[in-house]
PAKOL-429008 format. One record per residue (C-alpha): residue in three letters; x, y, z. Coordinates in Angstrom, 2 decimals. Layout:
# residues N
  residu       xx       yy       zz
     ALA        X        Y        Z
...
END
This chain:
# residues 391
  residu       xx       yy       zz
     UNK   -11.44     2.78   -27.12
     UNK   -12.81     3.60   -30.58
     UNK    -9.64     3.43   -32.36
     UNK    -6.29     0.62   -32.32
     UNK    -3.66     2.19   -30.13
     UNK     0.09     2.05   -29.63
     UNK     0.28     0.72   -25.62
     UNK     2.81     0.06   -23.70
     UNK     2.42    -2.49   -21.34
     UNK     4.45    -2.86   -17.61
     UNK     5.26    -6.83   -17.70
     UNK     7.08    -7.37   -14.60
     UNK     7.28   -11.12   -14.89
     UNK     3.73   -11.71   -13.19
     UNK     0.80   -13.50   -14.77
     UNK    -1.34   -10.31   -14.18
     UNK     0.90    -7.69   -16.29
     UNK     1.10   -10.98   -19.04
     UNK    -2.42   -11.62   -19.32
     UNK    -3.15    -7.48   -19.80
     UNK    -0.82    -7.83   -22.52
     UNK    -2.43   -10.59   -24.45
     UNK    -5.70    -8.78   -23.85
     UNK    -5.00    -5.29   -25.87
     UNK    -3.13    -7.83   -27.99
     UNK    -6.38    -9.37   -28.80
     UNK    -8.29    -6.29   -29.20
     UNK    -5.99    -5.32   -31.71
     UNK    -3.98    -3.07   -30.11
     UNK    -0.26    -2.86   -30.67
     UNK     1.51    -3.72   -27.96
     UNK     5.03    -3.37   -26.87
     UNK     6.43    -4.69   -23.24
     UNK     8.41    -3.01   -20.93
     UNK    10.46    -4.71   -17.79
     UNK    11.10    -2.33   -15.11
     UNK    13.85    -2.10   -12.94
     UNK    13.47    -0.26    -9.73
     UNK    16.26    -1.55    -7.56
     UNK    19.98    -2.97    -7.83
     UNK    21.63    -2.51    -4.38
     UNK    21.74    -6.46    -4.04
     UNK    20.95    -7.87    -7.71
     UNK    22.81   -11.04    -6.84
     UNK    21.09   -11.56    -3.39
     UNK    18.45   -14.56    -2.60
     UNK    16.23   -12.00    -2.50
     UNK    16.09   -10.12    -5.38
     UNK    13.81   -11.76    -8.25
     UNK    14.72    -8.96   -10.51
     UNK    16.82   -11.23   -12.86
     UNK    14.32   -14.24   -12.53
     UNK    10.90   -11.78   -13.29
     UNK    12.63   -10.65   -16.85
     UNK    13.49   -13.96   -17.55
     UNK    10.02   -14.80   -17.24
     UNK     8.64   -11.18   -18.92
     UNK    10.84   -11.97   -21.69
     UNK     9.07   -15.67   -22.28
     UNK     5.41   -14.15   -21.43
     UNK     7.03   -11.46   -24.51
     UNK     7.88   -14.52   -26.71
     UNK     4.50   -16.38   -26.44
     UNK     3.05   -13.28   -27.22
     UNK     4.88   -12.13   -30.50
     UNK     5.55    -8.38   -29.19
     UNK     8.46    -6.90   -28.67
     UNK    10.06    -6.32   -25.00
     UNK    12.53    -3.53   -23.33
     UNK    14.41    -3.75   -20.22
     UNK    14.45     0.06   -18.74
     UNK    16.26     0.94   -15.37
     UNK    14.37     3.45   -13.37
     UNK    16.73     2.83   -10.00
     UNK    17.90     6.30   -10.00
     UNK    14.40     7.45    -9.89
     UNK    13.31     5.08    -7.60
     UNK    16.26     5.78    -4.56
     UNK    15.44     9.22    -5.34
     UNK    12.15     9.73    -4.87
     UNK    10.76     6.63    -3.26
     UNK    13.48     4.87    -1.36
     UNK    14.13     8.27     0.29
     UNK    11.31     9.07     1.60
     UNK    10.41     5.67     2.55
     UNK    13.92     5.38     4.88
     UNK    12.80     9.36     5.96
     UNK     9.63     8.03     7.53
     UNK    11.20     4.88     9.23
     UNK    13.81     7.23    10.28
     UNK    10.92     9.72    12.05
     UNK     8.97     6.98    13.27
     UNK     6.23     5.95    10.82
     UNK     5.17     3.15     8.52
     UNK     5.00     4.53     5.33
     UNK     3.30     2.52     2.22
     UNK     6.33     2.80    -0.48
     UNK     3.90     0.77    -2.63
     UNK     1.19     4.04    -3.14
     UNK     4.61     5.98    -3.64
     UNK     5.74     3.92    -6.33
     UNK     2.67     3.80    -8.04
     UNK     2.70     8.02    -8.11
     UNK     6.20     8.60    -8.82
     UNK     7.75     5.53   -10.92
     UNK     5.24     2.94   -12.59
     UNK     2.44     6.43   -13.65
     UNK     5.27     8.93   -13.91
     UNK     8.55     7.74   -15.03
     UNK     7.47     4.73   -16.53
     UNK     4.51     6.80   -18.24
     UNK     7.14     9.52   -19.46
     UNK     9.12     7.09   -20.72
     UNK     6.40     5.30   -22.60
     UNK     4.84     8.59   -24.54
     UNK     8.52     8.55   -26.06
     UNK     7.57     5.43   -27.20
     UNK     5.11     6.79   -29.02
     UNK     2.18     5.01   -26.55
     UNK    -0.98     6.64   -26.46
     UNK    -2.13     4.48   -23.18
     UNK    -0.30     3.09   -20.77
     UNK    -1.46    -0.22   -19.11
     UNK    -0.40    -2.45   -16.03
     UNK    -1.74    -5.59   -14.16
     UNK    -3.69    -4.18   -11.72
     UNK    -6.95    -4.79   -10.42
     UNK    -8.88    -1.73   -11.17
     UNK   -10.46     0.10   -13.40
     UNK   -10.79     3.59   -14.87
     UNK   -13.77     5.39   -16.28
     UNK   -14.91     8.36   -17.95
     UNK   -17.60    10.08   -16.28
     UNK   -19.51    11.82   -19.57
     UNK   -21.44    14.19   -17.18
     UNK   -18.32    15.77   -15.45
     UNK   -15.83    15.45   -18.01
     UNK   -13.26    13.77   -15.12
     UNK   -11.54    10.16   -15.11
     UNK   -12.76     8.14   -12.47
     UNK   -10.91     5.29   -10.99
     UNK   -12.91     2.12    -9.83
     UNK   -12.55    -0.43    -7.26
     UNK   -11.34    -4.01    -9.12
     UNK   -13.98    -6.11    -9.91
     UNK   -12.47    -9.02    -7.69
     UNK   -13.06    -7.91    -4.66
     UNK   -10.47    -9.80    -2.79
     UNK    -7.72    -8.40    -5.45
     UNK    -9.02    -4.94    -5.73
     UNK    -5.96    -2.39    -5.72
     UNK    -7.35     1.28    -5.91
     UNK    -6.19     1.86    -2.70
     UNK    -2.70     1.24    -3.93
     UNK    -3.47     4.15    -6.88
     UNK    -5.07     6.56    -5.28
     UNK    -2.24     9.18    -5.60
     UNK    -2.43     8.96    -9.15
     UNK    -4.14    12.43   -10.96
     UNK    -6.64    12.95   -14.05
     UNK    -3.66    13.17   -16.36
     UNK    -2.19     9.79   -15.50
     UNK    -5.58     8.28   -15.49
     UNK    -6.54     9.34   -18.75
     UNK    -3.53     7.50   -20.32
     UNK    -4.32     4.62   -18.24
     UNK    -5.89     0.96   -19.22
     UNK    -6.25    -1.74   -16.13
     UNK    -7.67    -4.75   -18.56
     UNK    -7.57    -7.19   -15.54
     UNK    -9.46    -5.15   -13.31
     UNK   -13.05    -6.32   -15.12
     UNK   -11.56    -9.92   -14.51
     UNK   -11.93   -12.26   -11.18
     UNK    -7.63   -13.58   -10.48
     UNK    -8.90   -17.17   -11.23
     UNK   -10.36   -16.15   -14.96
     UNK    -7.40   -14.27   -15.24
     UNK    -5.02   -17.68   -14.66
     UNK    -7.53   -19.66   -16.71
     UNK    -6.70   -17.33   -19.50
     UNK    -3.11   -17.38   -18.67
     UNK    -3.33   -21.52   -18.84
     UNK    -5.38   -21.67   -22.25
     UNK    -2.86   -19.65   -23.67
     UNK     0.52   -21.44   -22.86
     UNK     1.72   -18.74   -20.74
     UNK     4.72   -19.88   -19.13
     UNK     4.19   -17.68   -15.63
     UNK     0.84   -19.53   -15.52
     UNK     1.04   -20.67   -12.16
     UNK     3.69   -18.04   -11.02
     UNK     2.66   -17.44    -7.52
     UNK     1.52   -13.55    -6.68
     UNK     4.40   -11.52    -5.31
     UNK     3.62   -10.39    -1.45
     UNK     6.77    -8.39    -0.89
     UNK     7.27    -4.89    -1.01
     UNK     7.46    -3.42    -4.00
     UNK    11.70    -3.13    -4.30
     UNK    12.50    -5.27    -1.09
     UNK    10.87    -8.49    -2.08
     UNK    10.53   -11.63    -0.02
     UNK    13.21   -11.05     2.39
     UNK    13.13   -10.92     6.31
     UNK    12.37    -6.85     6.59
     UNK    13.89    -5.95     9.74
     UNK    17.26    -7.25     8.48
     UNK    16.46    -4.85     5.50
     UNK    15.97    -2.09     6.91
     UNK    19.05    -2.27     9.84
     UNK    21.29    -1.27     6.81
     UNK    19.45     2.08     6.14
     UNK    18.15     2.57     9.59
     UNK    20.07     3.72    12.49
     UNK    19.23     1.42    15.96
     UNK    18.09     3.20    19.44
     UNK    17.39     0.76    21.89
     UNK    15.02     1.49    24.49
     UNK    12.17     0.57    27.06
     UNK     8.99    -1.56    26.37
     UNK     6.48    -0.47    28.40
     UNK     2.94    -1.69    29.52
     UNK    -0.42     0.49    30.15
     UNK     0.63     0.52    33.85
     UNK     4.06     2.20    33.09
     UNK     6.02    -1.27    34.03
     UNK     9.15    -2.01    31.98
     UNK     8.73    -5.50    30.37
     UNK    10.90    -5.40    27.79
     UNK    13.80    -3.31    25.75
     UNK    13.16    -2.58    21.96
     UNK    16.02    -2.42    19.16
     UNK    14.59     1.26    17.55
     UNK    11.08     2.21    17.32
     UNK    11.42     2.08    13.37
     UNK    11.49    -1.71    13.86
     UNK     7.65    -1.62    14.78
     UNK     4.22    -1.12    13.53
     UNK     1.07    -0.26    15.56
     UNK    -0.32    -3.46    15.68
     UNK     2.68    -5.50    15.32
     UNK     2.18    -8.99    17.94
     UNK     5.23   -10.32    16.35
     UNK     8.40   -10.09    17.50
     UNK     8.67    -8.06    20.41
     UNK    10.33   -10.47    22.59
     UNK     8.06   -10.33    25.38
     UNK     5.99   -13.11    25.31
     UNK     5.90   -14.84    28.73
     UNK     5.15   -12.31    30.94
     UNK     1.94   -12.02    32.72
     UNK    -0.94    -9.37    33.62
     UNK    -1.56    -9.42    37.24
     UNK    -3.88    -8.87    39.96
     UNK    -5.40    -5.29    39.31
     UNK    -4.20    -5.62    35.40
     UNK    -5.74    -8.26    34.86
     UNK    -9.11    -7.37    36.27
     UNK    -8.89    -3.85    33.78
     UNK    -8.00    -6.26    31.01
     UNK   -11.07    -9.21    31.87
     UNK   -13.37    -6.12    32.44
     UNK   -12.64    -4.73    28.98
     UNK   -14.39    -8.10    28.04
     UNK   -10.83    -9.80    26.65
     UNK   -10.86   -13.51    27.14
     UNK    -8.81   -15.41    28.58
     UNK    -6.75   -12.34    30.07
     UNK    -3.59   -13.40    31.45
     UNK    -0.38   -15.11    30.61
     UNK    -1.63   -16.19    27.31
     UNK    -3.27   -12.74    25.79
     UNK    -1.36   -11.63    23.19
     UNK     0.78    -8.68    23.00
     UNK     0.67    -5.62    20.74
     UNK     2.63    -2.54    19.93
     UNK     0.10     0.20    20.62
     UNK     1.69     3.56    20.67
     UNK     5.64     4.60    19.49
     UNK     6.42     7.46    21.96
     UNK     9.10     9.27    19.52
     UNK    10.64    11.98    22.18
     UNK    10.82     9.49    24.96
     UNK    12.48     6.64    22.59
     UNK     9.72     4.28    24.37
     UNK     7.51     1.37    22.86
     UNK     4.11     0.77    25.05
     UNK     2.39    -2.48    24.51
     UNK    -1.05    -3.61    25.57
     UNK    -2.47    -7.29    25.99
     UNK    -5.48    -7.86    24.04
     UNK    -6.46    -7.69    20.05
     UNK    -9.19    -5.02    21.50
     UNK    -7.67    -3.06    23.97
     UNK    -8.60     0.96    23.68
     UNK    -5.08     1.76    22.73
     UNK    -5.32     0.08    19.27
     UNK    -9.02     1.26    18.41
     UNK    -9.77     4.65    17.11
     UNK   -12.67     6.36    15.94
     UNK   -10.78     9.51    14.70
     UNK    -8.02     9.99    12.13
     UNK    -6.72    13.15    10.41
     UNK    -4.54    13.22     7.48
     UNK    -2.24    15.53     5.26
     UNK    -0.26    14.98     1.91
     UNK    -3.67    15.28     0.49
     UNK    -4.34    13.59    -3.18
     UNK    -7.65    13.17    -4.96
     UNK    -7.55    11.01    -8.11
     UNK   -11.41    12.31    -8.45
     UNK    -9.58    15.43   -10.00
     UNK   -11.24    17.46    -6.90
     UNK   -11.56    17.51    -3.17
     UNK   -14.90    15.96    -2.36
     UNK   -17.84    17.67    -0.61
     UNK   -17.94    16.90     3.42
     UNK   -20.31    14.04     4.05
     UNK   -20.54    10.67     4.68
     UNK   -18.35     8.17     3.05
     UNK   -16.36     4.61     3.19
     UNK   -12.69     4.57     3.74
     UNK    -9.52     2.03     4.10
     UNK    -6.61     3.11     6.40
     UNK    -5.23    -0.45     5.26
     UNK    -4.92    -1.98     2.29
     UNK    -7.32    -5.49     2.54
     UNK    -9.47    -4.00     4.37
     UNK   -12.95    -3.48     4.13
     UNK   -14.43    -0.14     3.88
     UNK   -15.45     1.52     7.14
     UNK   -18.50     3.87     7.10
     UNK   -17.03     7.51     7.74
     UNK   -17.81    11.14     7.92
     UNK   -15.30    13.32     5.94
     UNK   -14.24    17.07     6.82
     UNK   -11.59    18.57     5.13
     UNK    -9.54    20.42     7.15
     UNK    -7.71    24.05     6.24
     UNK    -4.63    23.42     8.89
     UNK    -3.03    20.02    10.05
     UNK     0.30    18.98    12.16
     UNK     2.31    16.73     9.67
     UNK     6.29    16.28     9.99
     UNK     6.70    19.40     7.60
     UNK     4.75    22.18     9.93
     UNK     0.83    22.60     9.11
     UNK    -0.73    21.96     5.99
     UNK    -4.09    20.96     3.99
     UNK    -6.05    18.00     5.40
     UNK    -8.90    16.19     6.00
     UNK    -9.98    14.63     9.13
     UNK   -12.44    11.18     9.22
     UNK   -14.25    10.15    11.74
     UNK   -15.64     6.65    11.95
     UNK   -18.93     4.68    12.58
     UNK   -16.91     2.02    14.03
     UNK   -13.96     2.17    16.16
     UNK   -10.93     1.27    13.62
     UNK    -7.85    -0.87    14.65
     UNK    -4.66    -0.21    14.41
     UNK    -4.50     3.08    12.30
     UNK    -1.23     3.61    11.48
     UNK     0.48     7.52    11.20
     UNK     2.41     6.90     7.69
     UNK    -0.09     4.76     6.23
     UNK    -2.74     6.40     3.99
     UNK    -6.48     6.91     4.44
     UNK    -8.11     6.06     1.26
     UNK   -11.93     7.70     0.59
     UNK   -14.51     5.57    -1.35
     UNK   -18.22     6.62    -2.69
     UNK   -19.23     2.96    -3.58
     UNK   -16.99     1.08    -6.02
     UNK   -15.39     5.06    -6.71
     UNK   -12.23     5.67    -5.46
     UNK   -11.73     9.37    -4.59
     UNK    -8.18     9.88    -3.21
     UNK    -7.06    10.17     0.37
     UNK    -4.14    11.34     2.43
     UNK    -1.45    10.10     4.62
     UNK    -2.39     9.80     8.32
     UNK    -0.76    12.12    10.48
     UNK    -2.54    11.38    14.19
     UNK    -5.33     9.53    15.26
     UNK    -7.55     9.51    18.58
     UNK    -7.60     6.68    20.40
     UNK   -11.05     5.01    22.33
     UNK   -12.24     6.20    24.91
     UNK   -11.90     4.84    27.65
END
């Protein structure tokens, strides 16, 4: 940036968010912190670090001379995050509340809140980056230059305008400069370890989460031969791909099973091949499982998605192209063909539909399928149906 800016910084108690801080401190920038809080249905449970992160943004605040502001976005949050996120439980999916968040609280409400500030950027602690392109006038958003902490997939749903107001300092950064930095400078969240949980649930066991919001319909576990092995608690409970859990552990592929399974090449078929949840059959209330990390069921070399959003600023041209239908994954080599009409939960709409080099595993209706030209990040979609191998 050519001139000092007001910015206004998300510290959420993380050594991440801290170190950005010091950073546009350091450039000269005036900085102000702000603690978000995005959920208080259990404040005082084990769970919840809420209390415990603004102690510790409050410190990282102190070290760094600037001022910090506690703001409550909960009311936006069950509104338009939690809500959808129980909605696609409810129908069946797995959504990623995380990308939702992103969009609707951290770049919009947060954001919002921050231009009354006076800000004139925004900036958080992830690992990304954004860029002006001079030749097409748009914001681009870049992969993190860590690979193995890159989290553009996680902001693809944000638009030009959020971009634009946008700084990601840690993104140029590898994690371990970033907790050198944190160390040199007396940061007390120095050796914080990362958060894993879900953005407002946290660390706690999910399925007991989600059975207060959820309602429970028992019902059959079935194998690729039709047998009943097992009885699930409510196909929200379950993930395609899922090999915890299920309860089924001990039971064994037999005769003519077992020579399907050792002919699809899977070692070791029998008693001790894994389990997986390959397919949630919504009108029949049944859960089919297959043995084998590479059975058909969980490969696909088709996806199509709707809920469209490109961060480019514009829908790309069809072609060839990487994508992620998972967040750590690594980018799979993909045609793309955007598609006028889809089947999504709300009727038809816009879409696109990928189809892959390589068999993917596990993709996951809910989840979104995020489209990459080299380091770029161009947007994506939430997957509405795949196509399974062939057999």
């Amino acid at each position: 940036m050519s001139h000092l800016t007001r910015v206004v910084v998300g510290l959420s108690g993380g050594v991440d968010s801290a170190v950005t801080a010091h950073l546009l401190k350091q450039q000269g920038h005036e900085v102000i912190g702000i603690f978000m809080k995005n959920w208080e249905d259990d404040d005082d449970s084990e769970y919840c670090s809420s209390n415990v992160d603004f102690v510790d943004a409050a410190a990282v605040a102190d070290v760094l001379g600037i001022e910090i502001e506690h703001v409550n976005f909960a009311a936006d949050y069950k509104d338009r995050v939690f809500s959808e996120f129980v909605r696609e439980y409810q129908a069946g999916r797995t959504p990623n509340p995380d990308i939702l968040c992103n969009a609707e609280i951290k770049f919009k409400s947060f954001l919002d809140h921050a231009m009354r500030l006076g800000a004139e950027k925004i900036a958080t602690g992830h690992y990304a980056r954004v860029r002006l392109n001079a030749t097409t006038g748009r914001h681009e958003l870049l992969k993190g230059l860590d690979p193995s902490k890159d989290q553009s997939y996680f902001l693809h749903r944000l638009n030009q305008a959020q971009l634009s107001k946008t700084l990601f300092p840690v993104g140029e950064l590898h994690k371990t400069e970033v907790r050198r930095i944190a160390e040199e400078i007396g940061l007390p969240n120095a050796k914080k370890k990362d958060s894993t949980g879900i953005c407002f649930i946290g660390e706690r066991p999910f399925r007991e989460f989600l059975n207060r919001y959820i309602s429970k319909e028992p019902g059959p576990i079935k194998d690729p031969s039709g047998r009943t092995i097992g009885r699930h608690v409510g196909l929200s409970f379950y993930t395609l791909g899922q090999r915890q859990g299920l309860g089924i552990g001990g039971i064994k592929a037999k005769g003519a099973e077992m020579k399907a399974l050792q002919a699809q090449g899977l070692r070791g078929a029998g008693e001790h091949t894994p389990w997986f949840v390959a397919r949630k059959d919504i009108p029949n209330n049944t859960l089919w499982v297959v043995q084998g990390h590479d059975h058909p069921w969980l490969l696909s070399p088709q996806l199509q998605a709707t809920d469209v959003s490109w961060c480019s600023g514009q829908p790309p041209a069809p072609g060839a192209y990487a994508a992620k239908t998972r967040y750590r994954q690594a980018d799979a080599a993909c045609s793309y063909l955007p598609l006028p009409m889809v089947e999504s939960q709300v009727g038809t709409e816009l879409g696109f539909e990928l189809n892959f080099a390589q068999d993917q595993w596990a993709v996951t209706p809910g989840q979104s399928a995020v489209l990459y030209d080299g380091e770029v990040c161009l947007g994506g979609g939430v997957i509405a149906s795949r196509e399974t191998a062939r057999t």
